[in-house]
Wavefront OBJ file of the C-alpha trace (Angstrom):
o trace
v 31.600 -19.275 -153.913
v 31.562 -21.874 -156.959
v 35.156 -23.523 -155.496
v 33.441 -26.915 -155.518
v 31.960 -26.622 -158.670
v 34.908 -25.340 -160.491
v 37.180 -28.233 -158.202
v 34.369 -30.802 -159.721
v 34.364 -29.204 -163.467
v 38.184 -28.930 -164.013
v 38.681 -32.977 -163.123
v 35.773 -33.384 -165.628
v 37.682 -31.940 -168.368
v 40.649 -33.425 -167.265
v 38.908 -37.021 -167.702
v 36.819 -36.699 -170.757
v 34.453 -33.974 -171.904
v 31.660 -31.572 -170.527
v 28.285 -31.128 -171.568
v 26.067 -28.000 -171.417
v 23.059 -25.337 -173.384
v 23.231 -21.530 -173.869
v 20.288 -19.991 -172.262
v 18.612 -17.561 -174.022
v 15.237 -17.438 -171.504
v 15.534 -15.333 -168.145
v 13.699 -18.449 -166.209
v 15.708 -19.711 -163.720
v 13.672 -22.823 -163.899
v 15.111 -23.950 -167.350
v 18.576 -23.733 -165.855
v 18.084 -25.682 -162.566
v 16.411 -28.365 -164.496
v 19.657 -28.771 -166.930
v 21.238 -29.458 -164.005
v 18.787 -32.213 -162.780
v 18.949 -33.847 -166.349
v 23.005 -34.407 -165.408
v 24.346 -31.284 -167.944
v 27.495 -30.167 -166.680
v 27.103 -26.189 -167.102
v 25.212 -24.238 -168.731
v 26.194 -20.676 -170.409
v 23.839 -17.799 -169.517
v 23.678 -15.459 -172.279
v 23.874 -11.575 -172.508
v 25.396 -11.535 -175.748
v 22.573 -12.518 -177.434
v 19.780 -13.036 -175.020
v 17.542 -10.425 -172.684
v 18.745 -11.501 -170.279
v 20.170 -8.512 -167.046
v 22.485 -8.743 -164.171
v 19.360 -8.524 -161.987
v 18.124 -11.766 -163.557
v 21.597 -13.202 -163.691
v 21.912 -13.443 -160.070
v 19.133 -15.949 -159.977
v 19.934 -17.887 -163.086
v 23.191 -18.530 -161.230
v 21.252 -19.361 -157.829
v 19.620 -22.199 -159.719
v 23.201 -23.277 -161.715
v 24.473 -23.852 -158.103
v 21.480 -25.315 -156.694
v 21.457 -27.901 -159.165
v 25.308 -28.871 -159.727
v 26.097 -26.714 -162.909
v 28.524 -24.766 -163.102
v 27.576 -21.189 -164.036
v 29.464 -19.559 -167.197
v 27.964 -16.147 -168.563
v 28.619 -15.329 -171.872
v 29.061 -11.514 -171.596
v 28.045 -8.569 -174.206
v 31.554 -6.832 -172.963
v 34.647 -6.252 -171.451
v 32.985 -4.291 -169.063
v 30.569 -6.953 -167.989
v 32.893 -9.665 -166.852
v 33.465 -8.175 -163.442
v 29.768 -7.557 -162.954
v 29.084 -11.202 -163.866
v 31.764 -12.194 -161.481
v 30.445 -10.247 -158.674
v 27.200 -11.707 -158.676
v 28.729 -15.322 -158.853
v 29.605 -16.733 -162.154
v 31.725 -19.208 -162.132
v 33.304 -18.931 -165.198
v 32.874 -15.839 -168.177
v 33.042 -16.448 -171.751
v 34.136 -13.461 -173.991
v 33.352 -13.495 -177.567
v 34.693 -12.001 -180.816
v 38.443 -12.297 -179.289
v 40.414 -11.806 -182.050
v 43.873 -11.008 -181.129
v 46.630 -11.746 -177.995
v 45.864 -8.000 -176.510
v 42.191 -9.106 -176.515
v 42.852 -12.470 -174.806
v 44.440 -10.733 -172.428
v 42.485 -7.949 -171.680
v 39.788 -10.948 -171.165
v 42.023 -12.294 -168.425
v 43.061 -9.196 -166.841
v 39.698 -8.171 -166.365
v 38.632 -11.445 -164.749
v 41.391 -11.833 -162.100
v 42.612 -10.217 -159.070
v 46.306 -9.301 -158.705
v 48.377 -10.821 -159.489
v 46.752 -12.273 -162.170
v 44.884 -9.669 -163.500
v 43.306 -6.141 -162.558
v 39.770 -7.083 -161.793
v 37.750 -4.388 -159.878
v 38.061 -4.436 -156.113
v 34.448 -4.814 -154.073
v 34.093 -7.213 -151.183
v 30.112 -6.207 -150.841
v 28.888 -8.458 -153.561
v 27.274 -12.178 -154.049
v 30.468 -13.594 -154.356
v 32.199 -12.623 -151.561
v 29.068 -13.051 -149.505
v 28.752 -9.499 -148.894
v 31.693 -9.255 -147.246
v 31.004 -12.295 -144.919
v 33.543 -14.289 -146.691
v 37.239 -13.507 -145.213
v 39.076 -10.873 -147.667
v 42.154 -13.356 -148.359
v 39.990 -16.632 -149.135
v 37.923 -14.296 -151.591
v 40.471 -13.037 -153.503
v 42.561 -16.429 -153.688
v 38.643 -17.882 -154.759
v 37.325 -15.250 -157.149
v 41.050 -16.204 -159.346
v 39.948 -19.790 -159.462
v 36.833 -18.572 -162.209
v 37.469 -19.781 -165.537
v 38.178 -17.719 -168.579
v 36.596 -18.594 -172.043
v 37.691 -16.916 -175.082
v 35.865 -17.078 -178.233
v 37.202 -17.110 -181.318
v 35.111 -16.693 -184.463
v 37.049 -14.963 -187.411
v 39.490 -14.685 -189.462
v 41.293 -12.417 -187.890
v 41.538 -14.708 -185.083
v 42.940 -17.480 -186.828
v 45.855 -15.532 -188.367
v 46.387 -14.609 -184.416
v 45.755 -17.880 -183.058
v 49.445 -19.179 -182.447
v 49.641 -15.019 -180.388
v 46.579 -15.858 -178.641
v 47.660 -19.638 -177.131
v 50.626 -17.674 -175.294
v 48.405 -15.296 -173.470
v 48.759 -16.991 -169.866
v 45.344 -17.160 -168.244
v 43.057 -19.173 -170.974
v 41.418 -22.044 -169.878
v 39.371 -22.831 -172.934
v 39.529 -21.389 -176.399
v 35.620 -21.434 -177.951
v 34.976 -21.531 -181.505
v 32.076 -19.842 -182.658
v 31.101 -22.329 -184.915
v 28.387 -19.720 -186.820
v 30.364 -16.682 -187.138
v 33.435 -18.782 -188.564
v 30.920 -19.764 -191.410
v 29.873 -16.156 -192.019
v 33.653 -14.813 -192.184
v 34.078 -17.779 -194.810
v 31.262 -16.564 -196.849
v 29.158 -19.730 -195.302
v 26.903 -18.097 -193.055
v 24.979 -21.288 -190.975
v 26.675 -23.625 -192.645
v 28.765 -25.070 -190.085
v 29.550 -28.365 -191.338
v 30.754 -26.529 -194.915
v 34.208 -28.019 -195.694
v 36.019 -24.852 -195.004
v 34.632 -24.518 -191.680
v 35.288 -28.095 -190.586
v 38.712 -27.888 -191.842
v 39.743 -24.738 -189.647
v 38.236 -25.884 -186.761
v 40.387 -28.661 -187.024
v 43.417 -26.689 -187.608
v 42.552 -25.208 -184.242
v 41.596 -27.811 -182.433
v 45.103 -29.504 -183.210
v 47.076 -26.727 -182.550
v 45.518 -26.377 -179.238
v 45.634 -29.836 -178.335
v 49.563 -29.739 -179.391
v 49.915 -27.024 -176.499
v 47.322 -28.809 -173.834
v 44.979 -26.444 -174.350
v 41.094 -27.120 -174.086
v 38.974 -26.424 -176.529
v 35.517 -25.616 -177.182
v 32.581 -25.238 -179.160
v 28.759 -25.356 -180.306
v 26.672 -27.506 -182.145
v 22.785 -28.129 -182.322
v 23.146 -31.663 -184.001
v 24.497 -35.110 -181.286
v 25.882 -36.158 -184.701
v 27.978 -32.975 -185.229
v 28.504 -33.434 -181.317
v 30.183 -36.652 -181.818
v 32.653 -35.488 -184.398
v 34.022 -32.638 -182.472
v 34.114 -34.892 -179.165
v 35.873 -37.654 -181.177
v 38.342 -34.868 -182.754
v 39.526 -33.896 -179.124
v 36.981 -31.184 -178.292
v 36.117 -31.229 -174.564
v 33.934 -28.477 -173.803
v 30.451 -28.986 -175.493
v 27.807 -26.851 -176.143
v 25.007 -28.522 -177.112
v 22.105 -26.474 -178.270
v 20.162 -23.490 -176.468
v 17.322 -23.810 -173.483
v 14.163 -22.673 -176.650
v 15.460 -24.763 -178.939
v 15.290 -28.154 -176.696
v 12.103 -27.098 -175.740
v 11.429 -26.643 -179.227
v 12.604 -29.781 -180.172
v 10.620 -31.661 -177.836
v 7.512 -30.334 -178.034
v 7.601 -31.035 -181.707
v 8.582 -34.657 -181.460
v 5.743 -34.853 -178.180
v 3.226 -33.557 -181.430
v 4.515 -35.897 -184.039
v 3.879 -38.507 -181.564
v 0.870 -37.877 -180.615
v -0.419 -37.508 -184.448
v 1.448 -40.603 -185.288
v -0.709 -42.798 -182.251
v -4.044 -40.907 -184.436
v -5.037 -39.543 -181.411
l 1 2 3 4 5 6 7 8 9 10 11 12 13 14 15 16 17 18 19 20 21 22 23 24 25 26 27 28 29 30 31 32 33 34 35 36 37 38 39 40 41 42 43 44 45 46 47 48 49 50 51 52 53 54 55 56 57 58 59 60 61 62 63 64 65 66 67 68 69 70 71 72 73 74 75 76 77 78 79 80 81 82 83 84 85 86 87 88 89 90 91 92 93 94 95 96 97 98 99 100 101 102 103 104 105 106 107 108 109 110 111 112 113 114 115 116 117 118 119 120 121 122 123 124 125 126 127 128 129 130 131 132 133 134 135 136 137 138 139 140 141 142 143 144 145 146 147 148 149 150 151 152 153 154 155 156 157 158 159 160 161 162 163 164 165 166 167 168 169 170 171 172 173 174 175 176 177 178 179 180 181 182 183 184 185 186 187 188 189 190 191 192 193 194 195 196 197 198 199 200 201 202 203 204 205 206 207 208 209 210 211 212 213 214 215 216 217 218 219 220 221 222 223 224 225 226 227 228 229 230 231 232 233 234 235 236 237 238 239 240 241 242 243 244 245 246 247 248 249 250 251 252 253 254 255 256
């Protein structure tokens, strides 16, 4: 089980802020060396990357290996349990966009009497069954829920969705906010900005965390400064992108 990790990753947030990529690649190795860089978590991704359950399980092998704490970004309701099972330590559900979808989020991540999470004991993250019955299910209710919010829908809901019991970090989708305010990509537009703020201070108002994602340190900086704690910093291709580019630039700029 992740009870360490999630022990060690709750008294981070509580302190200051966490850091952490989407993965988009299937290669464990790009996950367990996040985790030797120092990044807090990082958020494997079936929304929008190939990646499977089969190669989940050893995405999240390498997560624990290395100290990160394993969030997977599921595709759909009916995924969370699945991620779960094989030993995610947290699930992040996007496109929530009302209270009944917040807490269908929760109810499908937790175990009475939280929620009404499908029952198997043969999985990863009860050790196949190794793992006494009563220490699982008081565990597997520890996992974090993230809910995303990324419309406009969900910010004439957002005051419904803080009173869903359950949360423990409200996402903003940074890129589909700018597409529902006619500002696809542009994610530093003034409109975008200023609702993110909106929720961010709302949230913080009602202690609750916040999240989001950025591929700039300087857009990073703002929303850390404004009270965002749980930060996304760019995806696994793109950092690999980014450094091989500034590795080449280098190299041409020492005419070799």
């Amino acid at each position: 089980m992740n009870l360490e990790l999630i022990k060690d990753f709750r008294e981070k947030l509580a302190d200051g802020w966490v850091l952490g990529p989407f993965m988009k690649t299937c290669d464990p190795g790009f996950v367990e060396s996040a985790g030797y860089a120092g990044m807090d978590f990082a958020i494997l991704d079936m929304e929008h990357g190939p990646i499977s359950v089969e190669h989940l399980q050893n995405n999240i092998r390498a997560a624990q290996v290395s100290g990160l704490l394993p969030v997977v970004r599921v595709n759909s309701y009916e995924e969370i349990s699945r991620a779960l099972d094989v030993g995610a330590a947290a699930v992040q559900v996007p496109q929530v966009s009302s209270a009944d979808e917040a807490a269908a989020a929760v109810r499908e991540a937790r175990f009475y009497p939280q929620g009404e999470r499908g029952v198997c004991r043969f999985v990863r993250a009860a050790h196949y069954s190794a793992m006494d019955r009563t220490d699982y299910f008081s565990a597997a209710n520890q996992a974090l829920v993230i809910v995303q919010l990324e419309g406009q829908e969900a910010i004439r809901n957002l005051d419904e969705i803080m009173e869903v019991e359950g949360i423990d970090i409200m996402f903003i989708g940074p890129y589909d906010l700018s597409q529902s305010l006619e500002a696809p990509g542009q994610t530093t537009h003034p409109l975008v900005v200023q609702q993110m703020k909106k929720i961010v201070d709302k949230a913080r108002e009602k202690n609750i965390l916040v999240g989001t994602f950025t591929d700039s340190l300087e857009t990073l900086k703002m929303w850390n400064d404004a009270g965002v704690r749980y930060l996304s910093y760019s995806v696994d291709v793109g950092i690999f992108y980014e450094a091989c580019t500034k590795i080449r630039k280098r190299m041409e700029s020492m005419n070799c």
